[in-house]
N, C-alpha and C positions, 0 to 999 in steps of 0.2 A: 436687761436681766434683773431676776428680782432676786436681791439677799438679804433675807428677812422682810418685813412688813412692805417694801418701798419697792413697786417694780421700774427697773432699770433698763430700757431694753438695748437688744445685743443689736447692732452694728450689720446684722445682715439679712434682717427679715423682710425686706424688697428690694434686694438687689434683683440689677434686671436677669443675671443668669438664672435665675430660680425660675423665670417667665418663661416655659416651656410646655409646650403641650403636646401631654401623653397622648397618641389613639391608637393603640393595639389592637390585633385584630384576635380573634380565639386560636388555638392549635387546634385539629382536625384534622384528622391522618395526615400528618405532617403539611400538610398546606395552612394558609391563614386565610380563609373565606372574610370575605369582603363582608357586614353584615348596620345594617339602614338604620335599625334601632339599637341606639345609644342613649346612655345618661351621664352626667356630668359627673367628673372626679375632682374631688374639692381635696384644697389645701387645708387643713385644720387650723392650721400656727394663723394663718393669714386671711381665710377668707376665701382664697381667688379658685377660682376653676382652672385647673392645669393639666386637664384632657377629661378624654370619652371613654367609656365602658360597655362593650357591645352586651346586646340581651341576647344570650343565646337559645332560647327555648327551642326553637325552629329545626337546631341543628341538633337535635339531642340522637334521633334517630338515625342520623347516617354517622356520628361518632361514636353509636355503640353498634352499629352493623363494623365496622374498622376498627375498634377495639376486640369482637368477637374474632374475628379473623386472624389480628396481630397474635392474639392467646393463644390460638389453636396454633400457631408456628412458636409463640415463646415456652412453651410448656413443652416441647421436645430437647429445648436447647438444653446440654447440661448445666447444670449447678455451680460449677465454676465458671461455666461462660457466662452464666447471668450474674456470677460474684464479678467476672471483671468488666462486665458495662458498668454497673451501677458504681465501683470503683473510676471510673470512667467519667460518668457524671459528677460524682465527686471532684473531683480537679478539676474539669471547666469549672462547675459552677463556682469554684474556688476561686480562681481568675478572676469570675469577673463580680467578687464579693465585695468591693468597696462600691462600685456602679451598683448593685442590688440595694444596698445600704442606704445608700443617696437614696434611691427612686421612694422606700420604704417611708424615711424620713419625711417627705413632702406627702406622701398618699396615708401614713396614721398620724403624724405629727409627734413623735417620736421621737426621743434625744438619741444622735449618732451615734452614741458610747452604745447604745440599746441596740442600733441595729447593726453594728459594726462586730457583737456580741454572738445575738442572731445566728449570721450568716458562721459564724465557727462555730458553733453549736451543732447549727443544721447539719453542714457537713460533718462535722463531726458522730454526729447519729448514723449517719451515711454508713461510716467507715465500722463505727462499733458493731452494724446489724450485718456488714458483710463478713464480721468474723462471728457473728455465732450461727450464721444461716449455715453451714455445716451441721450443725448439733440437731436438728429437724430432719427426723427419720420415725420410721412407724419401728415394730416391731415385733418377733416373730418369737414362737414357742414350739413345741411338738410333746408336752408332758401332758400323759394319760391319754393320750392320741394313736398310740403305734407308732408307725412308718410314715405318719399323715406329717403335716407342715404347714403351719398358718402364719399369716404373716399379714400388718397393715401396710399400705400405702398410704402415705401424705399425699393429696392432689392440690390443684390450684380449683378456686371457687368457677372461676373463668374474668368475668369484667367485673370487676371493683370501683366503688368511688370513695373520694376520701371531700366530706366538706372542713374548711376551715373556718377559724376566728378570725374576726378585724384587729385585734392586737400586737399578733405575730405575724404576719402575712408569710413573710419569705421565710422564716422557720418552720411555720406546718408543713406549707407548700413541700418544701426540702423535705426535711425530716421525712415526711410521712411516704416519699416515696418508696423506701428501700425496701421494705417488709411486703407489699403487694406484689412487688418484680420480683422478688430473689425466690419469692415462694410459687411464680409462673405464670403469674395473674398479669392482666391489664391493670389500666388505671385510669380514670377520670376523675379531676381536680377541679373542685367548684370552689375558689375562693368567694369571701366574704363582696358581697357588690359593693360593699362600702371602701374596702383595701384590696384592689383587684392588680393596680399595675405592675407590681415585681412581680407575681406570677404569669402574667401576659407575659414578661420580659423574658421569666425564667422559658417557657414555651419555645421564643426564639432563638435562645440559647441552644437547648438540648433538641429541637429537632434536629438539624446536620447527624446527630450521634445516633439515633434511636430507630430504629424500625419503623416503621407507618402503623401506627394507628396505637401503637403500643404503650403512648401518653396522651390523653386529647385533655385537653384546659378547655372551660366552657364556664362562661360568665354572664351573670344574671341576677334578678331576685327572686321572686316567688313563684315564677313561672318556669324558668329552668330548675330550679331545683324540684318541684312537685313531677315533672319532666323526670328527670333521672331517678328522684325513689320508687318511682309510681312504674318505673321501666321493667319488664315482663324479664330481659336478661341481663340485668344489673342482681346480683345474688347476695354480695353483703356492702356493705355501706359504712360510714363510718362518720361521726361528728363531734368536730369541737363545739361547742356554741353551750346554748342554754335550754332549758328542763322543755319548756315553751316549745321551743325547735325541736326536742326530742318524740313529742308526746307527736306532733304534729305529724312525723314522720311513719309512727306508728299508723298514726289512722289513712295515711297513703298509702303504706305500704297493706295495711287490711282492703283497703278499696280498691286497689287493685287486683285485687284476690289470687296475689304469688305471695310464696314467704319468703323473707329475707332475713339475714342474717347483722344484725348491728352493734357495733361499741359507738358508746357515749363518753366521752369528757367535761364533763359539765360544770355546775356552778357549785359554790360555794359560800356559807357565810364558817368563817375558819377562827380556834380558838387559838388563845397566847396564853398561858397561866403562869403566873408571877408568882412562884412560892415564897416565902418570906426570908428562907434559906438562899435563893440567889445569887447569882451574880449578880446585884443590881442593875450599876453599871451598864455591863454588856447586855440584859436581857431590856433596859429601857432603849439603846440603840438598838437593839434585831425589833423592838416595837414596830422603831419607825421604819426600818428597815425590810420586816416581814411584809409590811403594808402595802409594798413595791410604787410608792410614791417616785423613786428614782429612775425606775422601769419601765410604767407606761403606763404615769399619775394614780395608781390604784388599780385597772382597768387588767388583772389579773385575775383567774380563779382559785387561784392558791393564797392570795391575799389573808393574811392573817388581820380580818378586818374587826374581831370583837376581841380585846385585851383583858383579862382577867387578872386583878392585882389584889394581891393581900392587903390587907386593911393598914396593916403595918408598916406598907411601902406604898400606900398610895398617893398621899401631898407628892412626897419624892417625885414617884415618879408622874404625874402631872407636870411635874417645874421641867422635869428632864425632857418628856415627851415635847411640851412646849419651844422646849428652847429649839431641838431639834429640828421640829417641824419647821419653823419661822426660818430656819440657818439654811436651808435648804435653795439651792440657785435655781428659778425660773429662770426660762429665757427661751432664745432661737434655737429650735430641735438642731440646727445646724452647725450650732457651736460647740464644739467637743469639751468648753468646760459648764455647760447648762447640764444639770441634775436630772430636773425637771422640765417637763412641757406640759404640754395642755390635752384633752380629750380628741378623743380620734375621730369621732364623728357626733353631728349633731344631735342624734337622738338620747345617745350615752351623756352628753353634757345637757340636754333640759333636766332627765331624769334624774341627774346628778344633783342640778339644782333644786329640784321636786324633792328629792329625799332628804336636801336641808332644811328647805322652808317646813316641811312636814316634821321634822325632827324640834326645830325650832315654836311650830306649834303646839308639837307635844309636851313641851316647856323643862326640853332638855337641856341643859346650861352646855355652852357654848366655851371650849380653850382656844381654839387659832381659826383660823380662817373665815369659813361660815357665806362669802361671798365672791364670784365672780369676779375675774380681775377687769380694769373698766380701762387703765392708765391704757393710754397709747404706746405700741401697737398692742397690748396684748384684749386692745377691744376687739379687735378683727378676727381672735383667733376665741377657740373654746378654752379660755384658762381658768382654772379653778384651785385656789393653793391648798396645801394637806389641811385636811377640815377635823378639826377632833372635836366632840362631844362627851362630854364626863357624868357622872353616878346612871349612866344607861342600866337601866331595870327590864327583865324578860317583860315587862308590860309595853315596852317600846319597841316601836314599828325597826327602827335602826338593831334593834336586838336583832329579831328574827329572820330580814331580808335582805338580800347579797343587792349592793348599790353597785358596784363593779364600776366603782370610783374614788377621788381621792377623799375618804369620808371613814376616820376613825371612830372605835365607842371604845370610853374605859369602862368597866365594869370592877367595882369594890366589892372584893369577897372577902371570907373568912370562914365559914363554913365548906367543907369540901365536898361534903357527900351532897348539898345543895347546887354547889359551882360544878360538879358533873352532872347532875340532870339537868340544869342551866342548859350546860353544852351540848348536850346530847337531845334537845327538846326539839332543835330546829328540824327543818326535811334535810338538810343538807348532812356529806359526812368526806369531806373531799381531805384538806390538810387539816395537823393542828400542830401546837409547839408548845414545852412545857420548859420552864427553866426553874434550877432544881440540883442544889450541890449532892441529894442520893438518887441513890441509883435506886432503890427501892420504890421511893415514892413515883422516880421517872417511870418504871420499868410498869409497875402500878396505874399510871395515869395513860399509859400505850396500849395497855391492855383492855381498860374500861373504855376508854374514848371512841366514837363510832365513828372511827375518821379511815379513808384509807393509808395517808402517809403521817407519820410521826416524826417532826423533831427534837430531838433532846437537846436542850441549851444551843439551838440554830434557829434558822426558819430560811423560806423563800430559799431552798436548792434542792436543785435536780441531780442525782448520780445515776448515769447509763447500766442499765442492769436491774435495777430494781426495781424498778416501773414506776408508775404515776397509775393511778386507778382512785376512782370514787365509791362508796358507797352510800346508801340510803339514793337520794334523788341525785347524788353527785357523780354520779355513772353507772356504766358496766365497761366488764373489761376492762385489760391490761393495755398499755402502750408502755414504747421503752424499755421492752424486756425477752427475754425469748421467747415467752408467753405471746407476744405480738406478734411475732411471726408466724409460730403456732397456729394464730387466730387465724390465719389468710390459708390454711390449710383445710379440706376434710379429709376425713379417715376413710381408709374404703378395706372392709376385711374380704384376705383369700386366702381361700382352704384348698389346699390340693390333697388329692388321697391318692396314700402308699396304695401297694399292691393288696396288703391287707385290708386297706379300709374300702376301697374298690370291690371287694368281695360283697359285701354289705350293702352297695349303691345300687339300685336297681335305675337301669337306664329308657327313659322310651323315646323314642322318636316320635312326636306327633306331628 
């Protein structure tokens, strides 16, 4: 375990229980088809291969013929009865939430406090979206109408997919169920190829409980996914990931020549602004805190990754940020007292290192980190400790580009009407957080900022109800909110006519 500069390692990062191997097979109207092409699932913390991940492009066709089917019987069901499956699902998956946690830990490389988190969370969105899916109704008028009566219906899209990120595996997966069921819809669940196995898992869990065809998990990379956007009755869609992933999606779904309906969750480079009014103190800890270095090393979209300090409190807080970072415990994702682990997958930790040496080129000065941890074991795995870089100017690459790693920038202000167009310059507009003893200047800095969620003297938290949404290149659409539910909805208007408006219809039989 590393505490401060000197890593230390923890006591259980090859033990032989860990030498287990995953190979899951996909759901599929409720069966697991056998399937030939696999790729290997790697251990991050360690190195090792610790199972297989089928490709499923092949089967994309007969689990959306099984998911069409399942719809056309769940969208009869009522409303409460689809409140008490997905309740339902909630508690198994609740059971069997320390075993999810584990599988997670080994497949992102993840500290257990993160996905032991996770998994209460997840369910917990579970439960939150079965009490407002009542509140999801159309509705109806008759003014300036007569005797007439109009009225909308909410329907269901019919088969929905939901892709996730490699960060959270078993909380998207979760989460994102409840809003596509409760609103009548199917569902297919393409986790991230790179963190696939607690969804395979989740798969053999809830089949026993679910109808046939009513959840199908399908895993892959380019090919199952191009595969289900590009699907003629796939109607809306849905993605965590990045801008890249999103654009990409678009031009599938244009070449295919159906339209489809999609939310995005995407990327972010996210502001901190350290007024000189402050809590110091506490807004130098939510720095390092926003940064989600504890959560899963940086590799968050809400990451409040560009810090914005008064000129007046910047040495400060340098020394603070510093000291913070370095205090921070690396170690065995497995150890429930490690803070910290390492990068989830290989591609996320070159880039990670790309964006320092590049940073480093640009002749950024350099507070903590800066390099790859080398000490044994944490050679084996992608570790990389909180990296902070200091007087970052909008002319610097780390200014304007989300690393979606453990990689800070301070930024010295003192100008504010400069430090908002600063902010607001990049494509991004996902989180920000301002710390700020008025309320004036907070309420001020909420208003101008082109973010979709705001902190005031907080950062890095989620509350059920309000949503999570991006704008500019940082999304569309709502999740986490009624709104979400909403979204798995369309509207369908009916006009019946009184006796009097009947008068006035001329009917033909052709």
């Amino acid at each position: 375990m590393v505490n401060g500069p000197g890593p230390v390692p923890g006591p259980s990062f090859l033990e032989e229980e860990h030498r287990v191997s995953y190979d899951f097979a996909p759901l599929v109207n409720n069966t697991f088809p056998a399937v030939n092409e696999r790729f290997a699932a790697l251990n991050p913390a360690t190195g090792e291969i610790i199972g297989s991940v089928p490709e499923c492009a092949g089967l994309v066709d007969e689990a959306v013929r099984g998911a069409l089917a399942a719809q056309r019987e769940w969208a009869k069901v009522p409303l409460f009865q689809r409140v008490g499956l997905v309740g339902k699902l909630a508690a198994v998956l609740e059971q069997h939430g320390e075993e999810l946690a584990q599988l997670d830990v080994l497949d992102t490389g993840s500290p257990i406090h993160v996905m032991r988190a996770d998994i209460r969370a997840s369910v917990g969105m579970l439960r939150h979206q079965m009490g407002l899916a009542p509140q999801v109704f159309g509705r109806s008028g008759d003014r300036f109408t007569g005797d007439n009566i109009h009225f909308t219906l909410p329907q269901p899209f019919g088969v929905v997919a939901r892709f996730c990120a490699f960060n959270h595996p078993l909380m998207f997966s979760i989460m994102r169920i409840a809003a596509p069921l409760l609103m009548g819809n199917s569902l297919i669940i393409k986790p991230s190829e790179h963190t696939s196995l607690s969804t395979l898992r989740i798969g053999e869990i809830l089949a026993p409980h679910i109808p046939p065809g009513l959840i199908q998990i399908l895993t892959g990379g380019v090919p199952v996914g191009k595969a289900i956007v590009g699907h003629k009755d796939i109607k809306r869609i849905t993605l965590t990931g990045g801008k890249a992933a999103a654009l990409a999606f678009y031009r599938i779904a244009a070449e295919s020549g159906h339209l489809k309906d999609f939310t995005f969750e995407l990327g972010g480079k996210n502001p901190m602004v350290i007024y000189p009014d402050a809590d110091a103190e506490k807004a130098f800890t939510s720095a390092v805190h926003g940064m989600n270095f504890y959560q899963t090393a940086g590799q968050s979209c809400g990451s409040t990754s560009r810090i914005f300090i008064h000129r007046s409190l910047y040495e400060q807080a340098k020394a603070a940020i510093k000291t913070a970072c370095e205090a921070i415990r690396i170690g065995d994702p497995q150890d429930p007292d490690t803070l910290m682990a390492g990068l989830s997958t290989q591609q996320q930790f070159d880039k990670t290192l790309r964006y320092i040496e590049l940073s480093k080129r640009e002749g950024l000065p350099l507070l903590t980190g800066g390099a790859r941890l080398t000490t044994p074991p944490f050679d084996k795995g992608f570790y990389v400790p909180p990296t902070v870089f200091f007087d970052v100017t909008r002319e610097h690459t780390l200014f304007r580009e989300e690393v979606f790693g453990p990689v800070l920038a301070l930024i010295p202000c003192d100008d504010e009407r400069q430090m908002l167009a600063d902010i607001n310059a990049v494509e991004y507009g996902l989180t920000a957080s301002v710390w700020t003893s008025s309320l004036d200047t907070a309420m001020e800095f909420a208003r101008r900022v082109e973010s979709g969620t705001v902190w005031i003297n907080g950062s890095s938290k989620h509350f059920p109800g309000f949503g999570f949404a991006g704008q500019k290149d940082s999304g569309l659409g709502q999740e986490e909110t009624l709104e979400e539910l909403v979204s798995f909805t369309q509207l369908k208007a009916v006009h019946y006519f009184g006796a009097e408006g009947r008068k006035n219809v001329e009917i033909r039989l052709i």
